[in-house]
PDBQT receptor file of N, H, CA, C and O in Angstrom, charges set to zero:
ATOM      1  N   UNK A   1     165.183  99.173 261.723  1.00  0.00    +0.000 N 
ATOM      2  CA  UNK A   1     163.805  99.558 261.556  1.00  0.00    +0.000 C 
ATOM      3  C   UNK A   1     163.000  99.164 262.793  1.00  0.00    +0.000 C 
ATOM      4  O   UNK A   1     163.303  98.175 263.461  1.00  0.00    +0.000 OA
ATOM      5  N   UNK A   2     161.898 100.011 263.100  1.00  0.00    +0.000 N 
ATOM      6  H   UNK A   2     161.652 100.814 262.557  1.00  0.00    +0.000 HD
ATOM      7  CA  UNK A   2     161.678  99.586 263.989  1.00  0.00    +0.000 C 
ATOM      8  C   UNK A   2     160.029  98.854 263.413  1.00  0.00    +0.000 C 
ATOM      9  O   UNK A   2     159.500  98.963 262.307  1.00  0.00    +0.000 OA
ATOM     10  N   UNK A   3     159.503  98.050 264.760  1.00  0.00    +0.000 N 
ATOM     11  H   UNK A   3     159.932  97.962 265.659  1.00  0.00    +0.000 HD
ATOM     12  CA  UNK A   3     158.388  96.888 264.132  1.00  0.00    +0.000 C 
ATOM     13  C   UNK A   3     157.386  97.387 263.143  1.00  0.00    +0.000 C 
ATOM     14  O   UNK A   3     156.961  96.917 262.088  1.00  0.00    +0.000 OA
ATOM     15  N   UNK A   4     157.064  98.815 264.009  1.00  0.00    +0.000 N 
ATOM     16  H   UNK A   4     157.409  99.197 264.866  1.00  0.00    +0.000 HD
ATOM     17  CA  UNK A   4     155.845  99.603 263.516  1.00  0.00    +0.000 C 
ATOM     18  C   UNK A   4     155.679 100.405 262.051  1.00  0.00    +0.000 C 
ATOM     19  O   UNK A   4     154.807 101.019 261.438  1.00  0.00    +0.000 OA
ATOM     20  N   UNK A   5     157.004 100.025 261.894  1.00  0.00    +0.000 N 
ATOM     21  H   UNK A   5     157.713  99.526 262.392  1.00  0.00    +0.000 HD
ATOM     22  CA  UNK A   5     157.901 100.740 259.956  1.00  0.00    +0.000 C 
ATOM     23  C   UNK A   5     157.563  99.774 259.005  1.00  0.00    +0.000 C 
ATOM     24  O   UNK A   5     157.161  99.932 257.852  1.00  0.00    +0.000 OA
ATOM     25  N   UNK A   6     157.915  98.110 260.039  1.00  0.00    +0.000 N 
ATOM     26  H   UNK A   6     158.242  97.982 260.976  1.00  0.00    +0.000 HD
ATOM     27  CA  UNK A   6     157.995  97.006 259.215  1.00  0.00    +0.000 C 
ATOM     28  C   UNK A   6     156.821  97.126 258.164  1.00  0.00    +0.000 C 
ATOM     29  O   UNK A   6     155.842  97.849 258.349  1.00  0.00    +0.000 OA
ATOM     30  N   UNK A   7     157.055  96.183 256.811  1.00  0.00    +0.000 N 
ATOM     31  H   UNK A   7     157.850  95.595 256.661  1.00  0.00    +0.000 HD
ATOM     32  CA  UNK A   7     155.621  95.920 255.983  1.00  0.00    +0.000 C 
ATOM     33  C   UNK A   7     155.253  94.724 256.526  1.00  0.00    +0.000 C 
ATOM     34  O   UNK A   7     155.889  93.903 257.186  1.00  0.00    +0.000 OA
ATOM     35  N   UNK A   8     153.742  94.769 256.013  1.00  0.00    +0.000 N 
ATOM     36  H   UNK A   8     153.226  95.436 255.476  1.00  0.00    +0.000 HD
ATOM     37  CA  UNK A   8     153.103  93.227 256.513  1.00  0.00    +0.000 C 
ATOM     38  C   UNK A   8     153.550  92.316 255.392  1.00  0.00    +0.000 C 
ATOM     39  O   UNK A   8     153.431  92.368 254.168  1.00  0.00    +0.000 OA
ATOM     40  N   UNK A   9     154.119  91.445 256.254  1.00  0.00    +0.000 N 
ATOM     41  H   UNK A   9     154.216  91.403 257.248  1.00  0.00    +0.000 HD
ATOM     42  CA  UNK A   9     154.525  90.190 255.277  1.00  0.00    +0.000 C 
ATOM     43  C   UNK A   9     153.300  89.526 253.930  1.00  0.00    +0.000 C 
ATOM     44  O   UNK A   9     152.076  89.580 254.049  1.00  0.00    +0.000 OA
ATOM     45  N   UNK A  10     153.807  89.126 253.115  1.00  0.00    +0.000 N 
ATOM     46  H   UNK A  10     154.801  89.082 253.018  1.00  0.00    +0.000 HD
ATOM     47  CA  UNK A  10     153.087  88.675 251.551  1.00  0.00    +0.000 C 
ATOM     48  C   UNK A  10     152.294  86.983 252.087  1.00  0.00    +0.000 C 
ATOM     49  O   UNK A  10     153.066  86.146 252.553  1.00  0.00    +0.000 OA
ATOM     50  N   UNK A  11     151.384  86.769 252.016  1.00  0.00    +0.000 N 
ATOM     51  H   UNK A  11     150.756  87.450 251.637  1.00  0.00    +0.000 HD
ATOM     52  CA  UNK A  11     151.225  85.588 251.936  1.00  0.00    +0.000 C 
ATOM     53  C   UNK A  11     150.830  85.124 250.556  1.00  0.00    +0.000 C 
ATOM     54  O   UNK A  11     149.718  85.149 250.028  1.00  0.00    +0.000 OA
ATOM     55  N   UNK A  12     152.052  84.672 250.064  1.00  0.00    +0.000 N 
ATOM     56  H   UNK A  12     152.955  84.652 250.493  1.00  0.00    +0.000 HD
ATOM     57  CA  UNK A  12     152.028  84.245 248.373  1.00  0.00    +0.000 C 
ATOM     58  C   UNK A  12     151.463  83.182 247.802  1.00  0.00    +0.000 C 
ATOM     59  O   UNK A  12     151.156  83.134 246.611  1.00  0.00    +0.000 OA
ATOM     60  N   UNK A  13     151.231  81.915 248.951  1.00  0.00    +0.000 N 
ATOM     61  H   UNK A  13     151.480  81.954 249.919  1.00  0.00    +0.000 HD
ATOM     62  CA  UNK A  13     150.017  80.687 248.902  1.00  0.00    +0.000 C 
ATOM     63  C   UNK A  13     148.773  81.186 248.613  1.00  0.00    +0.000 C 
ATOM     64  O   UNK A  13     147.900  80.363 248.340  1.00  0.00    +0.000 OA
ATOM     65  N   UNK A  14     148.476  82.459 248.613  1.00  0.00    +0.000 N 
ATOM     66  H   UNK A  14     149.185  83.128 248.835  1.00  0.00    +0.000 HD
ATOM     67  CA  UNK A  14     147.016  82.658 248.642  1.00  0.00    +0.000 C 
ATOM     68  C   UNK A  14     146.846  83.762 247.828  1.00  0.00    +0.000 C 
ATOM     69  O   UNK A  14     145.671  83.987 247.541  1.00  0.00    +0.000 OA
ATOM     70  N   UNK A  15     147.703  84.548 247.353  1.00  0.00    +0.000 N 
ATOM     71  H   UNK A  15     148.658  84.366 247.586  1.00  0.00    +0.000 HD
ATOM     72  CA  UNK A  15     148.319  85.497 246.360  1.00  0.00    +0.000 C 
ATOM     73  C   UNK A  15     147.829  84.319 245.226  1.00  0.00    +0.000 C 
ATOM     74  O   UNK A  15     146.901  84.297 244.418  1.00  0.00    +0.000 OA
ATOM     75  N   UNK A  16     148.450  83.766 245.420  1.00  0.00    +0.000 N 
ATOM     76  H   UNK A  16     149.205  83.784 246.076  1.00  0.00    +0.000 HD
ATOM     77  CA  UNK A  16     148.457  82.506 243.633  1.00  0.00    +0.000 C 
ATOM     78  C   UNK A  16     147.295  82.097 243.591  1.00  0.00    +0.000 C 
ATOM     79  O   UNK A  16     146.512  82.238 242.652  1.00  0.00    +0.000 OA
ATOM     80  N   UNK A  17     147.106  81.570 244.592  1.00  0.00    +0.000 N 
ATOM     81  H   UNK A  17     147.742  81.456 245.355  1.00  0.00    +0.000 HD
ATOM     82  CA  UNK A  17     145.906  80.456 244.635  1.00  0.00    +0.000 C 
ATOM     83  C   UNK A  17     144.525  81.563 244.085  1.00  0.00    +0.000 C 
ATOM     84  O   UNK A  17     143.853  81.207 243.117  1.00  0.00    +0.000 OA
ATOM     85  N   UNK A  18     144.276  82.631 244.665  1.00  0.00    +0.000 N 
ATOM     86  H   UNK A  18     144.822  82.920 245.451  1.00  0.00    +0.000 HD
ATOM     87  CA  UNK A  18     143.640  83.771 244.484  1.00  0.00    +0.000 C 
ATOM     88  C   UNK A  18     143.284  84.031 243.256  1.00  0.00    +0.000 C 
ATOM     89  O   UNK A  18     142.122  84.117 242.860  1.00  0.00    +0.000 OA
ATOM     90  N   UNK A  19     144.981  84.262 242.148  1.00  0.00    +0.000 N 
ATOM     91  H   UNK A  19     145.925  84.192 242.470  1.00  0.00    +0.000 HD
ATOM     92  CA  UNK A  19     145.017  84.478 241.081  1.00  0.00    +0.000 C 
ATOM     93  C   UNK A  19     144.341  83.630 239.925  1.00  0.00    +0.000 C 
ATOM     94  O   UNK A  19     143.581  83.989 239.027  1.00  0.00    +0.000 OA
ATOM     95  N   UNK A  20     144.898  82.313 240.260  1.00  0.00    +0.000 N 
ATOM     96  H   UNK A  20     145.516  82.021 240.990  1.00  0.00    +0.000 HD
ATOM     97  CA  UNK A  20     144.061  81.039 239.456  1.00  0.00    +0.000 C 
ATOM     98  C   UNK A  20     142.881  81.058 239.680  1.00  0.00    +0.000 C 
ATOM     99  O   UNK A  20     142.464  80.392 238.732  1.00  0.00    +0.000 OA
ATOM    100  N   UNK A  21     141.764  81.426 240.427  1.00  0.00    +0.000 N 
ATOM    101  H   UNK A  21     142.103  81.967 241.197  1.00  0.00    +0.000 HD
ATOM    102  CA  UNK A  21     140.586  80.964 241.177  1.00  0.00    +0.000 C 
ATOM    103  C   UNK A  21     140.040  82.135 240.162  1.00  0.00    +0.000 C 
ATOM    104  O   UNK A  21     139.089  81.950 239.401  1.00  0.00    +0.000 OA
ATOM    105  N   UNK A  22     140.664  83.186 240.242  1.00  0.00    +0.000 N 
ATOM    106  H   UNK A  22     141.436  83.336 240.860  1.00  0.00    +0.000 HD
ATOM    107  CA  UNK A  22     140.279  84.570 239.536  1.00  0.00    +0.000 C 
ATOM    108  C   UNK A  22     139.942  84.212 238.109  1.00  0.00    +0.000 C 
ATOM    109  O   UNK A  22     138.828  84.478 237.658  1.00  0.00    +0.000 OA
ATOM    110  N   UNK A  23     141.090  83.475 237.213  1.00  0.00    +0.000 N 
ATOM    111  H   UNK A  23     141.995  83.258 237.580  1.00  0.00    +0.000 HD
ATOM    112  CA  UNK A  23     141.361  83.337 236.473  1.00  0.00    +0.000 C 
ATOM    113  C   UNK A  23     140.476  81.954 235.863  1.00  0.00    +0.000 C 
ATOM    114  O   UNK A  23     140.746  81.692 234.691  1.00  0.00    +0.000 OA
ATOM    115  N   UNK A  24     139.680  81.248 236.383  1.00  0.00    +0.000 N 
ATOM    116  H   UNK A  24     139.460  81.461 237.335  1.00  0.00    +0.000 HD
ATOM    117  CA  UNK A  24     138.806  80.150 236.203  1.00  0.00    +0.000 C 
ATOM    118  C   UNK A  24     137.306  80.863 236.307  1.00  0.00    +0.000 C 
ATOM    119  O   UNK A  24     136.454  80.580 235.465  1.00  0.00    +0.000 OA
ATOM    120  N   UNK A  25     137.072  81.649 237.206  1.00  0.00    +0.000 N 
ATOM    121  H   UNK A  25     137.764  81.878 237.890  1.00  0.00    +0.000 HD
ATOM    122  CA  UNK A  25     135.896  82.124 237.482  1.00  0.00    +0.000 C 
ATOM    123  C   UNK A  25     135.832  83.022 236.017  1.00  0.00    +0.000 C 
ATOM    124  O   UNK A  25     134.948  82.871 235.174  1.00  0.00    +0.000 OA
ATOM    125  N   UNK A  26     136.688  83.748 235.937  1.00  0.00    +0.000 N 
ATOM    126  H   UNK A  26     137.406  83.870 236.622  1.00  0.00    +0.000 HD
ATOM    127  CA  UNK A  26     136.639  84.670 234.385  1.00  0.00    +0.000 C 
ATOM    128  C   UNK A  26     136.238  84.079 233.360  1.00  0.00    +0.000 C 
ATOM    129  O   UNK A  26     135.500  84.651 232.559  1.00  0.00    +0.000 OA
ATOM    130  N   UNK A  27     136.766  82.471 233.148  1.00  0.00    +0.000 N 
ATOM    131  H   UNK A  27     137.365  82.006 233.799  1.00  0.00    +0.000 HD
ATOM    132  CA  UNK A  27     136.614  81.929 232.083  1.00  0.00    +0.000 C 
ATOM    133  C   UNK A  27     135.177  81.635 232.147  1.00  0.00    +0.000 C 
ATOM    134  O   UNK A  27     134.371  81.956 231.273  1.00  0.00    +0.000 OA
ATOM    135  N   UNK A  28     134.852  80.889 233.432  1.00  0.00    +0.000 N 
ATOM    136  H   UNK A  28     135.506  80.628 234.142  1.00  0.00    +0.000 HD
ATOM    137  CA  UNK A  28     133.638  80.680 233.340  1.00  0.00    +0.000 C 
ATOM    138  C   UNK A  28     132.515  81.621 233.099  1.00  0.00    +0.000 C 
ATOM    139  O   UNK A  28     131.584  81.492 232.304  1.00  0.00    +0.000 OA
ATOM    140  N   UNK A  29     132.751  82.533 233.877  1.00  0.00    +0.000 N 
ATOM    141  H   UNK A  29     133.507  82.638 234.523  1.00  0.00    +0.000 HD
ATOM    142  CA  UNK A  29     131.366  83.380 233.083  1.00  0.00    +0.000 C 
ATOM    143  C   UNK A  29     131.493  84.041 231.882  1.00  0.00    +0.000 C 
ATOM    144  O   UNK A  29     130.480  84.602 231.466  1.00  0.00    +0.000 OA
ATOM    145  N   UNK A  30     132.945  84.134 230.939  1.00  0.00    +0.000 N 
ATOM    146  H   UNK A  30     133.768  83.678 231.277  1.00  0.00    +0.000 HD
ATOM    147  CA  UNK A  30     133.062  84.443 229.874  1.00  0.00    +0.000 C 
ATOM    148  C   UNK A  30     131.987  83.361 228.849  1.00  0.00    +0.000 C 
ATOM    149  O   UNK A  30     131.357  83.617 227.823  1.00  0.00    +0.000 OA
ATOM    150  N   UNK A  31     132.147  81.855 229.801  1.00  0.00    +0.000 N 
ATOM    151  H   UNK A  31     132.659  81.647 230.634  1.00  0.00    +0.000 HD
ATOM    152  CA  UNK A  31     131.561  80.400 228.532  1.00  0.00    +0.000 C 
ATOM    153  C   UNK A  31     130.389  81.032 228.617  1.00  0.00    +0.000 C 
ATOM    154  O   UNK A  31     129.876  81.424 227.569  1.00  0.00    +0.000 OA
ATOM    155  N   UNK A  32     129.435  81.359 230.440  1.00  0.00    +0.000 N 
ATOM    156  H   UNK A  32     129.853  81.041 231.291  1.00  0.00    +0.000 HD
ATOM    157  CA  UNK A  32     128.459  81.420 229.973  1.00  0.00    +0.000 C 
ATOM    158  C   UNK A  32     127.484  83.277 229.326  1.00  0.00    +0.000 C 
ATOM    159  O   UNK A  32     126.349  83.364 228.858  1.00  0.00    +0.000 OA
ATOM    160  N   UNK A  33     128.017  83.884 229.456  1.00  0.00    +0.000 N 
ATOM    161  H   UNK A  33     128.940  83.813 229.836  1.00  0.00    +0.000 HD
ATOM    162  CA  UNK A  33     127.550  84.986 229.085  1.00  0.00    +0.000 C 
ATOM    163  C   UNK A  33     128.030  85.612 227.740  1.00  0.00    +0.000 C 
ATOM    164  O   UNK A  33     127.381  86.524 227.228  1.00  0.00    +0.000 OA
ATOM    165  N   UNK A  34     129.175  85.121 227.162  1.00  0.00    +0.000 N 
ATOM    166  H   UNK A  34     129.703  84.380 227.577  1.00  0.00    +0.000 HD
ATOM    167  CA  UNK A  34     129.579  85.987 225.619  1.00  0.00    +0.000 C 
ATOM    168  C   UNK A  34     129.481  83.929 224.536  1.00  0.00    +0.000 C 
ATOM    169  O   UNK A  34     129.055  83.616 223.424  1.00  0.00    +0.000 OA
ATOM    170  N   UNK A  35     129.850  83.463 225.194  1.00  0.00    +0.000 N 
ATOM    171  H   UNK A  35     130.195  83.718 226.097  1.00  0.00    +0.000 HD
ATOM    172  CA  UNK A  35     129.999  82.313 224.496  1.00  0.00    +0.000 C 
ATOM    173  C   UNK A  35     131.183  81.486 224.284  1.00  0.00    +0.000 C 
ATOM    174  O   UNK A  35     132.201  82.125 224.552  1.00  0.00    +0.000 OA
ATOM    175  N   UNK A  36     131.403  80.345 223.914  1.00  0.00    +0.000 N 
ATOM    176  H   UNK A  36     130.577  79.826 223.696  1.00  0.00    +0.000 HD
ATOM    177  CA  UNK A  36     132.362  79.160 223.436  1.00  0.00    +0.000 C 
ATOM    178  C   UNK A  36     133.882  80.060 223.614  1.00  0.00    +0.000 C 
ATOM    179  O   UNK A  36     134.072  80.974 222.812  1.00  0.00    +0.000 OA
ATOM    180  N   UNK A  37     134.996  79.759 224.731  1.00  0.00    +0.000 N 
ATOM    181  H   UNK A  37     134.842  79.016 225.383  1.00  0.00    +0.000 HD
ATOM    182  CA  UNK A  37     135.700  79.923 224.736  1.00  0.00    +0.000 C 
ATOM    183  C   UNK A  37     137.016  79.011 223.793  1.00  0.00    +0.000 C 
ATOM    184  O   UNK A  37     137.257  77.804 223.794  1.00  0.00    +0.000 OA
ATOM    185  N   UNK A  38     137.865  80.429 222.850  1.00  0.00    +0.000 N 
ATOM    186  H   UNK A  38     137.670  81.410 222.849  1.00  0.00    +0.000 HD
ATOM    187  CA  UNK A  38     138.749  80.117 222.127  1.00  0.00    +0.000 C 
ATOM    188  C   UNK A  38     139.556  79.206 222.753  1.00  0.00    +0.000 C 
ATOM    189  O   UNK A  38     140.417  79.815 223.389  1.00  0.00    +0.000 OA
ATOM    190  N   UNK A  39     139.712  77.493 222.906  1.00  0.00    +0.000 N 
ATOM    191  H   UNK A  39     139.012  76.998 222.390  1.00  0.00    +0.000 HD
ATOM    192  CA  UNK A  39     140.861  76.922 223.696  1.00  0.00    +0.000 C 
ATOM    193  C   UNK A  39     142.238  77.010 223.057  1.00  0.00    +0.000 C 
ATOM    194  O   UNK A  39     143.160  76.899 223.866  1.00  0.00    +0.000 OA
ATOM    195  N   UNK A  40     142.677  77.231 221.440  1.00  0.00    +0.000 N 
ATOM    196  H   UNK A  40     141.928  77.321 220.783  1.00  0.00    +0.000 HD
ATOM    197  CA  UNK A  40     143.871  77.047 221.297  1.00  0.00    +0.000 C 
ATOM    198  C   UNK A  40     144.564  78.668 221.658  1.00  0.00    +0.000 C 
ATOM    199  O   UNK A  40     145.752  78.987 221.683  1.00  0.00    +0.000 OA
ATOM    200  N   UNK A  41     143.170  79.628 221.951  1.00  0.00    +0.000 N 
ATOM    201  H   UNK A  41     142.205  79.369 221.931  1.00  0.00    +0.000 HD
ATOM    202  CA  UNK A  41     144.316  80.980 222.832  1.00  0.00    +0.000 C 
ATOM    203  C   UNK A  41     144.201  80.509 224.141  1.00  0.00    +0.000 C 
ATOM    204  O   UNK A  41     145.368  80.450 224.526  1.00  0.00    +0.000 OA
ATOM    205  N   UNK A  42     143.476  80.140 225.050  1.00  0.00    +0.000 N 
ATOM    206  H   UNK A  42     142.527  80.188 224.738  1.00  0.00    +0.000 HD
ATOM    207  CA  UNK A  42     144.151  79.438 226.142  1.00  0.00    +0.000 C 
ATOM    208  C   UNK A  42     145.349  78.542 226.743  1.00  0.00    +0.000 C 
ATOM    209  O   UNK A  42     146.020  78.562 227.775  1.00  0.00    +0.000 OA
ATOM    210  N   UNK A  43     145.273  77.632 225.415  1.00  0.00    +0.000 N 
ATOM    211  H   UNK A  43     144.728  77.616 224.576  1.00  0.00    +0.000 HD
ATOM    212  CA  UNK A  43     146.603  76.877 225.322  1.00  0.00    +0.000 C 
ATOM    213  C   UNK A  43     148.206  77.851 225.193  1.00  0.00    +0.000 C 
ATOM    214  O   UNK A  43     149.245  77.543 225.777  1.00  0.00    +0.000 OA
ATOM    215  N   UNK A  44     148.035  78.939 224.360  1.00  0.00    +0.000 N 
ATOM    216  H   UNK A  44     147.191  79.189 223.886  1.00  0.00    +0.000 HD
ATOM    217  CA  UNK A  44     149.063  79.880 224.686  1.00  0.00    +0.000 C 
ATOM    218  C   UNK A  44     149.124  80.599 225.835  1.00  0.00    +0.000 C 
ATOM    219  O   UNK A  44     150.234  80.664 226.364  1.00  0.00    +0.000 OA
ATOM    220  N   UNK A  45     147.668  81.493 226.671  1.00  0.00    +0.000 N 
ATOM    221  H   UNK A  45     146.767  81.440 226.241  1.00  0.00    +0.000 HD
ATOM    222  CA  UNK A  45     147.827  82.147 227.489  1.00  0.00    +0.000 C 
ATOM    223  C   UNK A  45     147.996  81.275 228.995  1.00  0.00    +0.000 C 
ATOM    224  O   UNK A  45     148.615  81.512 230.032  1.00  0.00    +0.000 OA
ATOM    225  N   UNK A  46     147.551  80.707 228.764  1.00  0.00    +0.000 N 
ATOM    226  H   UNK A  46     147.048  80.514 227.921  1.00  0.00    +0.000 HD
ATOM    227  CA  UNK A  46     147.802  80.109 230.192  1.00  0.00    +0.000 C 
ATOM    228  C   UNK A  46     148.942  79.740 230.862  1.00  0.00    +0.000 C 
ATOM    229  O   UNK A  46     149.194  80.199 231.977  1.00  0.00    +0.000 OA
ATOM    230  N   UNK A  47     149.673  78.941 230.286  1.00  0.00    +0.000 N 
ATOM    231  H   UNK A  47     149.468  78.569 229.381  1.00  0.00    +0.000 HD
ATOM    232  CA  UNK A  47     151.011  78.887 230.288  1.00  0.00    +0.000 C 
ATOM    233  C   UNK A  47     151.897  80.254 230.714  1.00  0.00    +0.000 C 
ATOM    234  O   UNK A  47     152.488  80.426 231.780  1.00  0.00    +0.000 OA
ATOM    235  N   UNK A  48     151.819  81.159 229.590  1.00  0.00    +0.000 N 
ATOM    236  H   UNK A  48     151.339  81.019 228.724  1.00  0.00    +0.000 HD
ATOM    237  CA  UNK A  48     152.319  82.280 230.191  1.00  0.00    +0.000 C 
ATOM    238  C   UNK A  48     151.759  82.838 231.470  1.00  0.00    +0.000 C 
ATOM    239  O   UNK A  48     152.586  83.235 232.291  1.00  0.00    +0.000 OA
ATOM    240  N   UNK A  49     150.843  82.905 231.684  1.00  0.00    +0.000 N 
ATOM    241  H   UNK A  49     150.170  82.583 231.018  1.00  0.00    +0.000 HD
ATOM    242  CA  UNK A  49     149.601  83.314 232.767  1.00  0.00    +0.000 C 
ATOM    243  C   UNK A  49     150.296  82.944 234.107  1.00  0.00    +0.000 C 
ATOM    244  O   UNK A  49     150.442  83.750 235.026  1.00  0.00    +0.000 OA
ATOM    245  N   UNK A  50     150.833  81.279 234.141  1.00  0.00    +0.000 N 
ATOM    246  H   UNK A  50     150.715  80.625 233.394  1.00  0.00    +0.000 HD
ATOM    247  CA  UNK A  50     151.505  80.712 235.330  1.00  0.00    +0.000 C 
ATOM    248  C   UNK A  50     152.704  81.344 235.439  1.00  0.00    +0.000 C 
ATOM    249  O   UNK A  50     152.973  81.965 236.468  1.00  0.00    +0.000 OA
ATOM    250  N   UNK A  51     153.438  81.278 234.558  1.00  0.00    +0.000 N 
ATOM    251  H   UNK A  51     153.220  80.773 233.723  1.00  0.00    +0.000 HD
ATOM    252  CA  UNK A  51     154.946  81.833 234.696  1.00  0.00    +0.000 C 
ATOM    253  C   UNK A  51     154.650  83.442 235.618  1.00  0.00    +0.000 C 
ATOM    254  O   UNK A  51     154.986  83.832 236.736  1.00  0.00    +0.000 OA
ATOM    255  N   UNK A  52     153.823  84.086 234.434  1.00  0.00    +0.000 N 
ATOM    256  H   UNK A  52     153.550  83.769 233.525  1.00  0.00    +0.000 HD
ATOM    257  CA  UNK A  52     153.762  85.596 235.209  1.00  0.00    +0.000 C 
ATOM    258  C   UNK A  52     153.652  85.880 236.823  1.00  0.00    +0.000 C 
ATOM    259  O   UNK A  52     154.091  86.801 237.512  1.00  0.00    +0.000 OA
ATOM    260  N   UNK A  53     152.808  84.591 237.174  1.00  0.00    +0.000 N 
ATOM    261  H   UNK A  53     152.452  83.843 236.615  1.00  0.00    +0.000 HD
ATOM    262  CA  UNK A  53     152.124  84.664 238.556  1.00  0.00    +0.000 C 
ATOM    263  C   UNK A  53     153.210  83.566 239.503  1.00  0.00    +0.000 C 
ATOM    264  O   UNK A  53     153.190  83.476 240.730  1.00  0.00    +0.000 OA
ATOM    265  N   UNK A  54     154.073  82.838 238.622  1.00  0.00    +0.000 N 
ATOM    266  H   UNK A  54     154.089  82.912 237.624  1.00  0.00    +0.000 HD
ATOM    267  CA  UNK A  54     155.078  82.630 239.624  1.00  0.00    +0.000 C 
ATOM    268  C   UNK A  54     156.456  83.279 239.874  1.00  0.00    +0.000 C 
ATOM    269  O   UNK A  54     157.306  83.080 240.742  1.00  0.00    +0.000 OA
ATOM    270  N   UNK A  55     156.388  84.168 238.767  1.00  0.00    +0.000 N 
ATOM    271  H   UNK A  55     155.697  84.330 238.062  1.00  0.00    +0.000 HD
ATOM    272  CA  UNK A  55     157.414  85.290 238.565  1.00  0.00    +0.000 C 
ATOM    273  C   UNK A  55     157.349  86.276 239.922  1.00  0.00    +0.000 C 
ATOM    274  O   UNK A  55     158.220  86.727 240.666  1.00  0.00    +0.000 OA
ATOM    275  N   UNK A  56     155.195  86.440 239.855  1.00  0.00    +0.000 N 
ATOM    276  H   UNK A  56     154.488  86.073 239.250  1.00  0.00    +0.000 HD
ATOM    277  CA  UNK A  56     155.256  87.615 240.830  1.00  0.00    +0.000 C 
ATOM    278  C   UNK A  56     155.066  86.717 242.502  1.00  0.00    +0.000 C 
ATOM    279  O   UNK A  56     154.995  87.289 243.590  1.00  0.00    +0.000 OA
ATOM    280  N   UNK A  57     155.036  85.761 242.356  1.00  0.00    +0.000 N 
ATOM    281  H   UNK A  57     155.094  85.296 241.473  1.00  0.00    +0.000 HD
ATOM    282  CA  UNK A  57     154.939  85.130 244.153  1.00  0.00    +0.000 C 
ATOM    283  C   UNK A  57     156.466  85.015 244.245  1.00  0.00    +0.000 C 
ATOM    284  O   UNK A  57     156.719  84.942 245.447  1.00  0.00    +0.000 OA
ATOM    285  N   UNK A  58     157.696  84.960 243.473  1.00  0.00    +0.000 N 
ATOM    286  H   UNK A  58     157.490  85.019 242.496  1.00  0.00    +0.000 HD
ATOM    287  CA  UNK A  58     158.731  84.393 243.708  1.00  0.00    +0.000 C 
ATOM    288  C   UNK A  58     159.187  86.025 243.979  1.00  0.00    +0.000 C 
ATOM    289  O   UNK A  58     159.853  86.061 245.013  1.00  0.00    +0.000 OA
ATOM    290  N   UNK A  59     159.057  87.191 243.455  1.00  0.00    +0.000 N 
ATOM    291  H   UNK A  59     158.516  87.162 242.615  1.00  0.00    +0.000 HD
ATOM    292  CA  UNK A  59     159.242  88.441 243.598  1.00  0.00    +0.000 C 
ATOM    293  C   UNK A  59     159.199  88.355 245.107  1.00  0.00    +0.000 C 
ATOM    294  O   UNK A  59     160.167  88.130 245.833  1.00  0.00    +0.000 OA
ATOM    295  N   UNK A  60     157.718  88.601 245.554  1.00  0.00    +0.000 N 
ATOM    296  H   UNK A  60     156.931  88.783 244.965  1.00  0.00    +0.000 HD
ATOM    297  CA  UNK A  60     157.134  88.956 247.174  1.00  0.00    +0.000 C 
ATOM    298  C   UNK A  60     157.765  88.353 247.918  1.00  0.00    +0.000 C 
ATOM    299  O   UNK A  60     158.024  88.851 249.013  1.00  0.00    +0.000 OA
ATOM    300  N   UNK A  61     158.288  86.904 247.526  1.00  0.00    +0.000 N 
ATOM    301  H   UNK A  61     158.078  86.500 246.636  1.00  0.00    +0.000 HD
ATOM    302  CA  UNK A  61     158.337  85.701 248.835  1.00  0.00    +0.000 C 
ATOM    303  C   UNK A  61     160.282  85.890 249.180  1.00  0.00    +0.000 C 
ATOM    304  O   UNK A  61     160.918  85.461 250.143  1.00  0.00    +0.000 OA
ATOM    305  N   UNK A  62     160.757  86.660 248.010  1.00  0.00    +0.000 N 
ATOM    306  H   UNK A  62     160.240  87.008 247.228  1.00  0.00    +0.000 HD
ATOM    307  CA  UNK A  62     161.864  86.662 248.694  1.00  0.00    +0.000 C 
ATOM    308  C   UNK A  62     162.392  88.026 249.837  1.00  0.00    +0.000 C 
ATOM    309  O   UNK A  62     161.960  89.162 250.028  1.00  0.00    +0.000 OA
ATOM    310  N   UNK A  63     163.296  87.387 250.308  1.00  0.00    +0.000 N 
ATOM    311  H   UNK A  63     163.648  86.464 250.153  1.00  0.00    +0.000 HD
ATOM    312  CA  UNK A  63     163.562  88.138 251.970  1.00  0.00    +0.000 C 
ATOM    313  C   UNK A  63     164.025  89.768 251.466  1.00  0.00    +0.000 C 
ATOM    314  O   UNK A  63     164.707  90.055 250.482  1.00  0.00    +0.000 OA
ATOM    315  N   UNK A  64     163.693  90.283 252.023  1.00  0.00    +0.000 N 
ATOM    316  H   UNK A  64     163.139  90.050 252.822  1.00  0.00    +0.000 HD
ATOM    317  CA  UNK A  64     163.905  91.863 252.277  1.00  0.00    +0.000 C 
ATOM    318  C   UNK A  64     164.667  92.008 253.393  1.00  0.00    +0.000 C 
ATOM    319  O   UNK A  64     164.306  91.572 254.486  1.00  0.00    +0.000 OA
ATOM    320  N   UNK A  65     165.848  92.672 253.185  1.00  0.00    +0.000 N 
ATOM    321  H   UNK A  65     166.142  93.026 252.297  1.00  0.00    +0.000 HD
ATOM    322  CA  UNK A  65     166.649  93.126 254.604  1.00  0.00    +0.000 C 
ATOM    323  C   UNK A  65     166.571  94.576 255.100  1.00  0.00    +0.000 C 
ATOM    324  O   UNK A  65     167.154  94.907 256.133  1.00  0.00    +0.000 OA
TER     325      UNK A  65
């Protein structure tokens, strides 16, 4: 391949970090504009929430030949 074919590489530190930041800011203006966020569905989603988002940085970050 030549350089100009290549894709631009993933930066997945900031992919994630991005995602969580996303994912805090949501909550927050969910507390303050609809009201009292459900914590025992957080306690389920979140968890999954991480897995998904290290599922998808571990996807990007591996090597392509």
């Amino acid at each position: 391949m030549t350089p100009a074919a290549r894709r631009p590489p993933y930066d997945v530190v900031a992919l994630i970090f991005g995602l969580v930041l996303t994912c805090v800011a949501v909550g927050s203006l969910w507390s303050t504009f609809v009201g009292s966020i459900n914590w025992s569905m957080v306690k389920i989603v979140s968890p999954l929430g991480l897995v998904a988002i290290g599922v998808l940085g571990l996807f990007l970050s591996r090597s392509r030949r």
